[in-house]
C-alpha positions, 0 to 999 in steps of 0.5 A: 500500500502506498503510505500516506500521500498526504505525508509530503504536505504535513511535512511542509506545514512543519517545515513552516512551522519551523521556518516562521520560529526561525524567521520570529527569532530574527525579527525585529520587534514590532508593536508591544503585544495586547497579551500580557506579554513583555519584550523580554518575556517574549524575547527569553522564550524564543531564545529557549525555543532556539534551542529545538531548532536543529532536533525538530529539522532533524526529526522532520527531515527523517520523517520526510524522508520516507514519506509523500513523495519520498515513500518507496514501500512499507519496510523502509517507512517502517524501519525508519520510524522505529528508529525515529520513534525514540528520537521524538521522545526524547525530543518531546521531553526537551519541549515539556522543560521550557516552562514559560514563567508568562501565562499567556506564554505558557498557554501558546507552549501548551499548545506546541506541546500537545502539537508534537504529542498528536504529531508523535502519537500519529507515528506510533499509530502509522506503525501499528498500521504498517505492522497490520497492514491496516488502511483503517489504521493508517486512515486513523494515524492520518486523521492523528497526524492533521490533528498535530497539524492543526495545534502547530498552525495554531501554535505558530497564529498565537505566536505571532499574534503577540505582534513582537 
């Protein structure tokens, strides 16, 4: 079965997503924010994000790498997520340290945090599928993965919504 055509955009929306970090960490400021979101506050939070840059590019690139229109077949994908599966655990507990003192700063972090959570909980699910060979399973871990999506859009909005 050809594994998740979808998986080449997914793959876009969180290269942008890392790309907008990127280009927010080297921004110039712009108005004050209406959220109760200092300068600094702000400024100290991208600058713990910064640290996540090369993991995330490189657990996205791996992942890319075997699927959309990188895809080859089903024992490839599945080799290199399994490896991939502990490498974004790992990164997940790096994201739930940065523990924003700001609410409002912290309430966005939630956000990317259940954003990876969906994100890595739609591999587990791709490998269940490719272990059964299942297109409910696989049609599920799609359904997941858009999920994660969604809250790394959502996530990327509010950030930027605090006009810095």
């Amino acid at each position: 079965m050809k594994v998740l055509s979808s998986r080449k955009s997914s793959t876009r929306v969180a290269l942008a997503v890392i790309l907008s970090l990127v280009s927010l960490m080297f921004s110039t400021p712009a108005a004050p924010a209406a959220a109760k979101v200092s300068k600094k506050e702000y400024q100290a939070y991208i600058n713990s994000m910064k640290t996540l840059v090369s993991p995330e590019n490189s657990i996205l690139t791996k992942y890319g790498s075997v699927t959309g229109d990188n895809y080859t077949d089903d024992e490839t994908m599945y080799e290199v997520l399994t490896a991939l599966a502990p490498e974004m655990n790992r990164f997940i507990a790096r994201v739930e340290k940065i523990q924003p003192k700001n609410t409002t700063l912290r309430s966005i972090h939630k956000i990317y945090i259940s954003g990876w959570n969906l994100q890595f909980e739609a591999v587990l699910l791709t490998l269940e599928a490719l272990e059964d060979q299942s297109y409910a399973g696989m049609a599920r871990a799609n359904k997941v993965l858009s999920q994660g999506r969604s809250k790394m859009t959502d996530f990327r909005a509010r950030l930027q919504g605090l006009g810095y």
